[in-house]
N, C-alpha and C positions, 0 to 999 in steps of 0.2 A: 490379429492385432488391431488395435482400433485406431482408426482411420482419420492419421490425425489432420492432413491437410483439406478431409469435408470438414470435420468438426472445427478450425478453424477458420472456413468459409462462411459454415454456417451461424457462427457467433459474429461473424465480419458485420454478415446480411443482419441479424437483428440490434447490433452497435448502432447500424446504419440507420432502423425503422426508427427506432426508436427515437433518436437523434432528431430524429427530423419530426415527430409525431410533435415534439414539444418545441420544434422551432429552433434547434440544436445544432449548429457545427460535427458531423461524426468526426471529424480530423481534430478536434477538441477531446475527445476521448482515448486514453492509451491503455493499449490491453496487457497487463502482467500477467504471464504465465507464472503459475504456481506450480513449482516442480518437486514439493517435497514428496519423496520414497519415487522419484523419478529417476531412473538412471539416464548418465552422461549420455552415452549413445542414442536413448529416444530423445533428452532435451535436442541433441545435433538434429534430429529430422524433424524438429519444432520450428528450429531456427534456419533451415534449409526451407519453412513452410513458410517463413516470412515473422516469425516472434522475433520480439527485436528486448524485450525486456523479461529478465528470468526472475520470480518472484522468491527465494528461499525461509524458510522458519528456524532449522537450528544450525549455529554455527558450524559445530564439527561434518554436518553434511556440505553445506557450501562451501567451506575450506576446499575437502575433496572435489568438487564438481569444478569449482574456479580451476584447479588446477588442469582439470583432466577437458574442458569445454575450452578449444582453440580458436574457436571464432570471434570474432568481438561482439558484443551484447552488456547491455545494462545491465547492474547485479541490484537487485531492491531486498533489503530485509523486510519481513511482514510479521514473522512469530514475535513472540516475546523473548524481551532481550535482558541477559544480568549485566548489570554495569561492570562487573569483571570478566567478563568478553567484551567489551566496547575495542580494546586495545587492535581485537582480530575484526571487527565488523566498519572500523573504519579504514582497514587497507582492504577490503573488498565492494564495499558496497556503496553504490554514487547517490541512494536516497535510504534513510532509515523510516520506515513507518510507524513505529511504535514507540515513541517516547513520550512515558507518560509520566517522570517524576522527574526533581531536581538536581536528583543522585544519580539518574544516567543521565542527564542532559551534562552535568559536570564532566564524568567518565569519558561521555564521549566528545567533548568541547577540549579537555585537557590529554587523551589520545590524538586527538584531530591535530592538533600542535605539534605536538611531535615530530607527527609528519607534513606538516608545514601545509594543511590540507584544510576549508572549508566545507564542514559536513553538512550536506542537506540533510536537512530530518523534515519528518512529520510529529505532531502531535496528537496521541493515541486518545480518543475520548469515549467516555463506556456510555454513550446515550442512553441505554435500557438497564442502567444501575445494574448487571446481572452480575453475581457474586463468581461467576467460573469466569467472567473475561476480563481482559484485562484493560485499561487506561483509567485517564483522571475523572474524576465525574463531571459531568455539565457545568456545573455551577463551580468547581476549580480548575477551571478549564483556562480564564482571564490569567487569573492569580499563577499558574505556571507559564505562561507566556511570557508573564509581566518580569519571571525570576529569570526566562533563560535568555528572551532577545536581543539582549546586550552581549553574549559570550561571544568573544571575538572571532573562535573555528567553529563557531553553528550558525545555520539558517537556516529558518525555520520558512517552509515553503507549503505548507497547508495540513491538513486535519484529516485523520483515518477515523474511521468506528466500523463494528460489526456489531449487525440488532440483532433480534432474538429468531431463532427460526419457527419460521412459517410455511404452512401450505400452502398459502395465498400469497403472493408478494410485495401485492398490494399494501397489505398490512403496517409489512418495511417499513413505508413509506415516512410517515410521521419522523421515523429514527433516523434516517436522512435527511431530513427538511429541519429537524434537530442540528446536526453537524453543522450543516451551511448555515443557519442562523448564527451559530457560536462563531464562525468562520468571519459573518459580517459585522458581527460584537468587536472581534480581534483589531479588524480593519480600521474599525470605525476610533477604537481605543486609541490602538497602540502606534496606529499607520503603517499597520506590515499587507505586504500585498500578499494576500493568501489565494494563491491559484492554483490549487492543487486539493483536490477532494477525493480521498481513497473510500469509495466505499461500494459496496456490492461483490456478490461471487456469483457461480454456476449457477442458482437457486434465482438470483433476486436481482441481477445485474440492469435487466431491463426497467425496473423500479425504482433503481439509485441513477441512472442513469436519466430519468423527466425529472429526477429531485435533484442534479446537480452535478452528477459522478463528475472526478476528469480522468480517475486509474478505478478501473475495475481490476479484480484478482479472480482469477478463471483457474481453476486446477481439474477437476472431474468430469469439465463441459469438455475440455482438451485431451486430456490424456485416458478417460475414464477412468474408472472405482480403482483405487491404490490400496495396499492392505494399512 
């Protein structure tokens, strides 16, 4: 089985290098386990290893896992979301990462009501224009901010992207230094304090992390290769 209390030592120690290479706070960095096709039982020996925030992608998995995971922990959405599951994603999940339209930020602002509930989100941005990912593009990036900041059960507490994969992760980097500029545009506009930068995985973490990370999403660095 793979050994998840080194492999989470080991992502600790390069949070940490890293963190500091660039003059960095590492306690300014929070690491989301990504647990999709992870069973209940391995997340409990994550969270007995000191994860404190569970990352999921499709509802009907996190449904299941919420119910069957007794410990207390974060629940973060990261996959992509249909605005006709918001209903189920806002009695689970204490940050949404993916909100990239006005038609779920609706969904999930008038669920959030319901249950009489303030939903942080993020707002999903495709910095590498790539047709299979998902969020708004760069440049409607202002303009969807500008339609949700006002709903009275959302908050919007900062900005996800995933760039294009690389061998070098170096590479990344531009596609992160991208987010955070959009991130200081919002700031600068709108006056929202955006503190919160979702960006990097197993692959590039170390590279979003000198460009600005504040939540990396780690799943294959932790658990290893899932089918």
């Amino acid at each position: 089985m793979t050994d998840i209390k080194h492999n989470l030592n080991n992502i600790q120690e390069k949070i940490k290098k890293s963190a500091i290479s660039c003059g960095r706070n590492p306690d300014e960095i929070k690491l989301i386990a990504v647990t999709k096709n992870v069973p209940s039982d391995i997340i409990q020996i994550g969270i007995s290893n000191g994860i404190t925030i569970i990352g999921e992608s499709y509802i009907q998995e996190a449904l299941e896992k919420f119910k069957s995971v007794k410990v207390p922990v974060s629940w973060h959405f990261i996959g992509h979301l249909q605005s006709n599951k918001a209903k189920y994603a806002v009695k689970i999940f204490d940050l949404i990462h993916s909100v990239d339209s006005i038609k779920l930020a609706e969904a999930l602002n008038k669920e959030a009501k319901k249950i009489e509930k303030k939903q942080k989100i993020l707002i999903q941005v495709n910095t590498s224009l790539e047709s299979t990912k998902s969020g708004s593009p760069p440049d409607k990036a202002l303009e969807l901010v500008k339609s949700v900041k006002d709903f009275e059960n959302i908050e919007i507490k900062g900005l996800m992207t995933m760039p294009p994969f690389f061998d070098d992760p170096e590479n990344a980097k531009p596609y992160f230094k991208a987010l955070v500029d959009i991130g200081k545009q919002i700031q600068s506009f709108f006056n929202i304090n955006i503190t919160e930068f979702s960006m990097g995985m197993s692959g590039d973490f170390e590279a979003a992390i000198q460009e600005g990370a504040t939540m990396i999403r780690i799943g294959t660095a932790i658990f290893g290769e899932r089918e």
